[in-house]
MIKOL-342454 format. One record per residue (C-alpha): residue in three letters; chain; x, y, z. Coordinates in pm, whole numbers. Each point is the difference from the previous one (the first is absolute). Layout:
REM residues N
res chain xx yy zz
ALA A X Y Z
...
This chain:
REM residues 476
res chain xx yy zz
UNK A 0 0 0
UNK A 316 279 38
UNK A 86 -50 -341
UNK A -364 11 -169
UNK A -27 317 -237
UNK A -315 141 -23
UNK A -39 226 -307
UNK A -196 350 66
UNK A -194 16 -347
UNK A -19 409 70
UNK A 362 -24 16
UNK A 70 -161 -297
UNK A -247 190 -186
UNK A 170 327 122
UNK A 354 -147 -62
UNK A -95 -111 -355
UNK A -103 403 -55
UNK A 303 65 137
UNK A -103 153 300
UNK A 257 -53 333
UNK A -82 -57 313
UNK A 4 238 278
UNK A 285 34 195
UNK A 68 162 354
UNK A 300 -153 116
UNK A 146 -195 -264
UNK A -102 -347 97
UNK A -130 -118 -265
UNK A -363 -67 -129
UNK A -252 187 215
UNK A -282 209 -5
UNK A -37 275 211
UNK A -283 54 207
UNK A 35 331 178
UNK A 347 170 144
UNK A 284 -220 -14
UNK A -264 -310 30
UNK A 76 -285 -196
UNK A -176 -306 -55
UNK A 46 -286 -167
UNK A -127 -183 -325
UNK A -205 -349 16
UNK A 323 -169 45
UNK A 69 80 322
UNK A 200 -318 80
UNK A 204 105 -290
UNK A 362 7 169
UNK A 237 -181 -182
UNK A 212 233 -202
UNK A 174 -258 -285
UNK A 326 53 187
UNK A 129 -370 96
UNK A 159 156 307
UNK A -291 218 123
UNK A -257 -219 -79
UNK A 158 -302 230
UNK A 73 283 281
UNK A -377 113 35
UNK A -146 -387 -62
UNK A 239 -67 309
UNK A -103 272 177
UNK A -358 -118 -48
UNK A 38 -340 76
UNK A 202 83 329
UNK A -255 200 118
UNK A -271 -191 -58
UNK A 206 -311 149
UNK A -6 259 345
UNK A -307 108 25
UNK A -125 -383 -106
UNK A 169 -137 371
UNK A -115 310 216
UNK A -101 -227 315
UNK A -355 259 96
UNK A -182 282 -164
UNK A 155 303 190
UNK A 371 -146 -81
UNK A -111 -5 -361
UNK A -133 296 -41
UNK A 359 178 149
UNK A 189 -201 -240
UNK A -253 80 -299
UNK A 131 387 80
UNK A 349 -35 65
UNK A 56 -247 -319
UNK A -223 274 -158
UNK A 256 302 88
UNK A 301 -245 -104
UNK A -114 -99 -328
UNK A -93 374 -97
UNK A 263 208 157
UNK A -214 239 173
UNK A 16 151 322
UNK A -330 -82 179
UNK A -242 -298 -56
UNK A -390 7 173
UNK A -285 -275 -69
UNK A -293 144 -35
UNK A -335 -201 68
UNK A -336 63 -33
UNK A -190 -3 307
UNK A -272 -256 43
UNK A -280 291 100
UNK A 43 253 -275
UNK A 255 -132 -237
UNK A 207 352 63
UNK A 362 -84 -2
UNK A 248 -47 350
UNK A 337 -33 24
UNK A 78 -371 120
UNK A 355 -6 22
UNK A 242 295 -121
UNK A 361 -27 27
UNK A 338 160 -112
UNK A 290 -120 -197
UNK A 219 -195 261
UNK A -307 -226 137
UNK A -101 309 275
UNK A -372 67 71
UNK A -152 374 -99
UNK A -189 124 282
UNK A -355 -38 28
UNK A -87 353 -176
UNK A 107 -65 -343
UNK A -83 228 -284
UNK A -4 -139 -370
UNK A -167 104 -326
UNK A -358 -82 62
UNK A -131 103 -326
UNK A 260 -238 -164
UNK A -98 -279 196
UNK A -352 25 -12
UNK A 44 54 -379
UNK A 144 -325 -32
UNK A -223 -159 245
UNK A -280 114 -197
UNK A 86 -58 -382
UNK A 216 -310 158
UNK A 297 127 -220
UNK A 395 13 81
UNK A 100 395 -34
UNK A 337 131 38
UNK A 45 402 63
UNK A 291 193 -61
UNK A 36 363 125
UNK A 215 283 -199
UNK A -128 297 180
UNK A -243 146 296
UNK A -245 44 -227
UNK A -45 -356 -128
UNK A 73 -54 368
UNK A -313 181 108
UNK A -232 -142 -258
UNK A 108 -339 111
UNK A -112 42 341
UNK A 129 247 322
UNK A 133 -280 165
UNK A 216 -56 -271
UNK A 96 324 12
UNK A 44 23 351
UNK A 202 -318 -19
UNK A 194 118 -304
UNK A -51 -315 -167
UNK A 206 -24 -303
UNK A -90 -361 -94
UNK A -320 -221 59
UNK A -88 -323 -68
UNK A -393 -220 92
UNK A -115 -269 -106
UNK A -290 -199 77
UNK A -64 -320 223
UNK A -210 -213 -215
UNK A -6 -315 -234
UNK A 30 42 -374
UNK A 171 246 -161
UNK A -25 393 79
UNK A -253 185 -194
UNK A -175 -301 -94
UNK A -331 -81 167
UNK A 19 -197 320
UNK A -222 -259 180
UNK A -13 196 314
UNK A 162 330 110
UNK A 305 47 80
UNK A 123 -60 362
UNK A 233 267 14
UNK A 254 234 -159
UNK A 411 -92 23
UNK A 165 376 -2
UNK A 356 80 -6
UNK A 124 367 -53
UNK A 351 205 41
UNK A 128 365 57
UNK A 330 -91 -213
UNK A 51 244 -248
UNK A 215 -230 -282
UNK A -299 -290 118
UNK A -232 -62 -296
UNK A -252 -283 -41
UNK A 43 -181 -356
UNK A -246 -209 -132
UNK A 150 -274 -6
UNK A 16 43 395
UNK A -332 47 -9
UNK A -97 -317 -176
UNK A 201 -213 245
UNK A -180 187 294
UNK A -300 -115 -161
UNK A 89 -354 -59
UNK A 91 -20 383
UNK A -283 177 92
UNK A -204 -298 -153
UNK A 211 -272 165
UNK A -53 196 304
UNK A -361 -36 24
UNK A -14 -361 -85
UNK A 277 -65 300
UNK A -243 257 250
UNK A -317 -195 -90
UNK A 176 -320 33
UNK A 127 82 311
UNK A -342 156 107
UNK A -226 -328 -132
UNK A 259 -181 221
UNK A -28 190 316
UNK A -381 21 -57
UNK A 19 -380 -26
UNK A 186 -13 376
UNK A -165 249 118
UNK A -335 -213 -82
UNK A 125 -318 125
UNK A 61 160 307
UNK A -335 125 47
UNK A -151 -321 -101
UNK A 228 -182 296
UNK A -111 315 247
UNK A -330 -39 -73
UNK A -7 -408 12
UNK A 132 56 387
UNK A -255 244 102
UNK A -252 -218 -158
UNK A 129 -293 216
UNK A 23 219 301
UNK A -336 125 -67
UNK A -147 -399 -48
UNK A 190 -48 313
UNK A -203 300 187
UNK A -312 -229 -87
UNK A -119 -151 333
UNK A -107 -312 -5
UNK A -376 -79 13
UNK A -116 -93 410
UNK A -151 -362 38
UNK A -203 -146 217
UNK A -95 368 102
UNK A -331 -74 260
UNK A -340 107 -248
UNK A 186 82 -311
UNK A 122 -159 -328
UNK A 283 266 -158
UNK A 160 57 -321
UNK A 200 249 -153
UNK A 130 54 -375
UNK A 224 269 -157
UNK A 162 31 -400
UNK A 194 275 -72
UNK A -51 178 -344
UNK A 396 34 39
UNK A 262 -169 176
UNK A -89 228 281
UNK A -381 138 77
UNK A -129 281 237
UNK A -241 -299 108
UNK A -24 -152 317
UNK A -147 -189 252
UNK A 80 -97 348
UNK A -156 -203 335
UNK A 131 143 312
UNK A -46 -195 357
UNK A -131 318 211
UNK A 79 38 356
UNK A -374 -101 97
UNK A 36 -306 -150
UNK A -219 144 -305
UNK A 97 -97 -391
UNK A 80 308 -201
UNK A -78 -11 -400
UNK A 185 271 -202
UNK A -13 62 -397
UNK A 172 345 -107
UNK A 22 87 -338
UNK A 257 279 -129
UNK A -42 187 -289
UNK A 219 -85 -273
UNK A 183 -341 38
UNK A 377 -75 -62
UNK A 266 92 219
UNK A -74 351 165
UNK A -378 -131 114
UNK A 190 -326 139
UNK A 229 193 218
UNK A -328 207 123
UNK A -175 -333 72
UNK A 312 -142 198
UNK A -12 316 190
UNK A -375 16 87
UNK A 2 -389 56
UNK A 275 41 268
UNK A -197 303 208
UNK A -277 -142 -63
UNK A 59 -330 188
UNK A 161 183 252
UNK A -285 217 84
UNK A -229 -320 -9
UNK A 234 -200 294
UNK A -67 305 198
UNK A -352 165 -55
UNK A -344 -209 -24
UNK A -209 295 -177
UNK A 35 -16 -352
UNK A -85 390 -21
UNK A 266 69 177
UNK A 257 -196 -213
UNK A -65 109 -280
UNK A -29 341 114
UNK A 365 -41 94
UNK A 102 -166 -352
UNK A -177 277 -200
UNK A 215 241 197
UNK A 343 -195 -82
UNK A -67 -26 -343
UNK A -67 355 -33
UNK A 301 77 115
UNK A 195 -261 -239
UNK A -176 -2 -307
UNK A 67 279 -274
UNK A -354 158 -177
UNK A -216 -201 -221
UNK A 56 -278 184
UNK A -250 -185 300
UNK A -56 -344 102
UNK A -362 -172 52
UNK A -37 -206 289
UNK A -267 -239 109
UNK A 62 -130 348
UNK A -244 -257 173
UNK A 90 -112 348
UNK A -168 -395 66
UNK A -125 -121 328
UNK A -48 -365 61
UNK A -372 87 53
UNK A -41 110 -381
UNK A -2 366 91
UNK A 186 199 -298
UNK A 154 396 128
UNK A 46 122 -339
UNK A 111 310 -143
UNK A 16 110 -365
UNK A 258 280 -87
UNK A -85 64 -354
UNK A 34 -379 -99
UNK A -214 -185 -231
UNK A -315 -92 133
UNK A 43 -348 158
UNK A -269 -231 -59
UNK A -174 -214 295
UNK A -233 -285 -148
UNK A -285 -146 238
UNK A -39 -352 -1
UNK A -350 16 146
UNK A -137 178 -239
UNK A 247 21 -338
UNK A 51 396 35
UNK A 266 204 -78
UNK A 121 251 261
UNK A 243 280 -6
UNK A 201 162 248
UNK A 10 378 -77
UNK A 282 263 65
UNK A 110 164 298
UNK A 238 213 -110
UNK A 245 116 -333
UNK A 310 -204 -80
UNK A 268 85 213
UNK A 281 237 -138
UNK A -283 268 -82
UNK A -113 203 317
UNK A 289 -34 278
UNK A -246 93 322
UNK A -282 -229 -119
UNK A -154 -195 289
UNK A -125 -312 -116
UNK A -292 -155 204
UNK A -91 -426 -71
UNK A -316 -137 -132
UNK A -271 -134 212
UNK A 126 -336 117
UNK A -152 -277 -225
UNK A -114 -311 95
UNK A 62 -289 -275
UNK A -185 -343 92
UNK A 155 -375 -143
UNK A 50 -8 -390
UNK A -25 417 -21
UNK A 349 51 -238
UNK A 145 375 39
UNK A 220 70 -326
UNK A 264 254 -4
UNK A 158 91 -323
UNK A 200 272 -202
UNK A -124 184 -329
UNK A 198 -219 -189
UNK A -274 -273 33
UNK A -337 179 -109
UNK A 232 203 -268
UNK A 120 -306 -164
UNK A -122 25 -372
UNK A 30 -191 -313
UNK A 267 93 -244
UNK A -213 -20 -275
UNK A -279 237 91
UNK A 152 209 255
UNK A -370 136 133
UNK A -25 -361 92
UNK A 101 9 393
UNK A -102 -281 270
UNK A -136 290 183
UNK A -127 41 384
UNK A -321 -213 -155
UNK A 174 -277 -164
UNK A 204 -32 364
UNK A -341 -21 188
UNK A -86 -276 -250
UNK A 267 -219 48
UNK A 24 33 368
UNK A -375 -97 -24
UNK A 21 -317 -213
UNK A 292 -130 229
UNK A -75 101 370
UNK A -380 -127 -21
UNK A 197 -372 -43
UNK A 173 48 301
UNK A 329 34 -130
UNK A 286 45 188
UNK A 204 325 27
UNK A 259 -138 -261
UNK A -216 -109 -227
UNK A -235 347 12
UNK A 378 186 -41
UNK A 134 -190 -272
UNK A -281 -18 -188
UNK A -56 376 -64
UNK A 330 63 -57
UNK A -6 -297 -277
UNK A -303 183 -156
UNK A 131 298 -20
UNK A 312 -85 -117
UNK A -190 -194 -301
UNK A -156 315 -92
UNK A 308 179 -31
UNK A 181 -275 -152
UNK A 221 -27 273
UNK A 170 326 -63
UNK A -47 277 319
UNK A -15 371 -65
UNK A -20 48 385
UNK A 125 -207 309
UNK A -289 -223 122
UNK A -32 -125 344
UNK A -297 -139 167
UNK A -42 -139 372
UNK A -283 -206 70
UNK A -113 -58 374
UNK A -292 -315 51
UNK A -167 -33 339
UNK A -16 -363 89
């Protein structure tokens, strides 16, 4: 590809009328676009002169730096060799990388050093209207200045600088001026104050040609960092998936009057799902099932956090009202805006009396085996996170008599949907169905649990947009 020629038509046409090319600083074939600007035709890459000699010096030249950048060990060491083999290979006094930023695309200076391998200091002026030319147009320019004047028109920093020579290319695949797949990443500038220092073209075309190289070797070395950097966060969030599984208590047996279950999936590896029993200090049975918004990591570390007060505040206090009076006012204090946690807490006593209170949850849904109804246990209060003096008061105890099945559940359940008609959602009525047709056979606690979660998960297809958990509690 450095030794492809490709012919400007215009060019020839002009040449064949015998028209020559204009010429600032006697470096050949140019044409000039504005004071002392020069840029390039097509053939960018264009560096090999026909000299034996020459030719071999800038092929080596290439191939050594390419070889360099090529083992760079991590980005930020690449990107400091990139500009010191830059400054090298051209002569010039100071070398900058210029990248666009990710928010605006305006170009920043990434790295900028001086000949000898020292860093410039953070406030480094440059010829913005060069770089963002070539940025734009994605188009190598070189710019040689004979006088204030051209100085001036070039830009007042590179008058201010009195720049005599500059030199920018572009950071992208392809060659410069043609069109590209996707913008360019950045700019590689180079410039001196030398007064005898004068860009040639031929200079020009070999900044270009390791411009190119460049970019492949930066979004090598970025794909491969990306590709650690992913592996790692898959491994981190494996662990605080196990830790979270772990965090799962284990279902109580033989617990006097009641037949338990609980069941949690994650949309991710981690969810902002949970569900807890807690032994209170009364001897009572505490049922929790929070629900974060959002799930993945940041709603995991909330639910670790609330689980942990939570259970502490349980081993100490028998009102619920007060507890999770208490937990609203930790998690106001630890969770950032927009976020809250629902809560639905219902403390068991061995004579089938339910203390329940609903923070904002999902209404839970209490089915009567005498007489096949459907209950629900309204709210007492807004998810927690939301109002930080909020004094939540519990429900009128409730009474549930032998083969009455209380079912506590996330969103995730009655928002499971079909992912071929999305409007097509199991719904808070297709969840009273189910828990109909399999309580009224007397159904154990598993077997009510499982089976709604099956359901739902065969509507969806088995795919989750939302964690789903679901706690089912049977009085024997």
């Amino acid at each position: 590809m450095f030794w492809k020629k490709k012919k400007d038509r215009a060019g020839d046409r002009a040449q064949a009328k015998g028209a020559s090319s204009p010429r600032r600083d006697g470096a050949g074939d140019a044409s000039g676009d504005g004071a002392g600007l020069t840029t390039p035709g097509p053939a960018t890459t264009q560096f090999l002169t026909g000299e034996a000699t020459k030719d071999r010096r800038n092929v080596q030249v290439l191939l050594e730096a390419i070889a360099r950048v090529s083992e760079a060990r991590d980005l930020d060491s690449l990107l400091v060799d990139i500009v010191d083999r830059s400054i090298e290979i051209t002569g010039a006094e100071r070398g900058l990388l210029l990248m666009r930023s990710a928010g605006d695309g305006v170009l920043a200076v990434r790295v900028a050093r001086l000949r000898g391998g020292e860093a410039l200091d953070e406030d480094v002026r440059f010829s913005t209207s060069i770089a963002n030319k070539v940025l734009k147009e994605v188009q190598a320019l070189r710019a040689t200045v004979h006088s204030e004047s051209e100085a001036l028109e070039l830009g007042r920093s590179v008058y201010d600088l009195k720049l005599r020579a500059v030199m920018c290319v572009p950071l992208a695949a392809g060659d410069p001026g043609e069109e590209v797949a996707k913008p360019p990443a950045g700019v590689l500038y180079v410039d001196s104050r030398a007064a005898t220092r004068n860009f040639s073209q031929g200079e020009l075309a070999l900044f270009a040609a390791l411009a190119q190289h460049i970019y492949i070797a930066m979004e090598n070395a970025r794909l491969h960092f990306d590709s650690i950097e992913k592996l790692r966060l898959e491994q981190s969030l494996e662990l605080a998936s196990a830790i979270q599984r772990d965090l799962m208590p284990s279902v109580p047996t033989n617990l006097d009057g009641w037949d338990l279950h609980g069941w949690y999936g994650p949309a991710d590896q981690t969810a902002g799902d949970f569900y807890d029993f807690c032994k209170m200090k009364d001897g009572r049975l505490a049922i929790a099932v929070g629900d974060v918004t959002g799930h993945g990591i940041g709603p995991a570390l909330i639910t670790a956090a609330a689980q942990a007060s939570m259970r502490s505040y349980l081993r100490m206090i028998s009102d619920p009202g007060e507890v999770v009076t208490l937990l609203n006012q930790d998690v106001c204090e630890r969770v950032e805006d927009g976020r809250f946690l629902t809560l639905f807490l219902a403390v068991l006593s061995a004579d089938g009396t339910v203390d329940a209170l609903n923070g904002g949850h999902a209404l839970p849904f209490l089915y009567r085996s005498a007489t096949g109804e459907i209950e629900t246990i309204g709210r007492g209060g807004p998810a927690l996170g939301m109002i930080p003096d909020e004094t939540y008061t519990a429900h009128e105890p409730i009474h549930l008599e032998k083969g009455d099945v209380l079912v506590i559940y996330t969103d995730g359940l009655t928002e499971a949907r079909s992912p071929d008609d999305h409007d097509l959602m199991l719904g808070e009525e297709g969840v009273k169905d189910i828990l109909t047709e399999i309580a009224k056979t007397g159904a154990d606690s598993k077997t009510i649990c499982l089976r709604l979660v099956e359901d739902a998960m065969k509507l969806s297809g088995g795919l989750r947009e939302d964690d789903i958990t679901v706690v089912v509690a049977r009085r024997t």
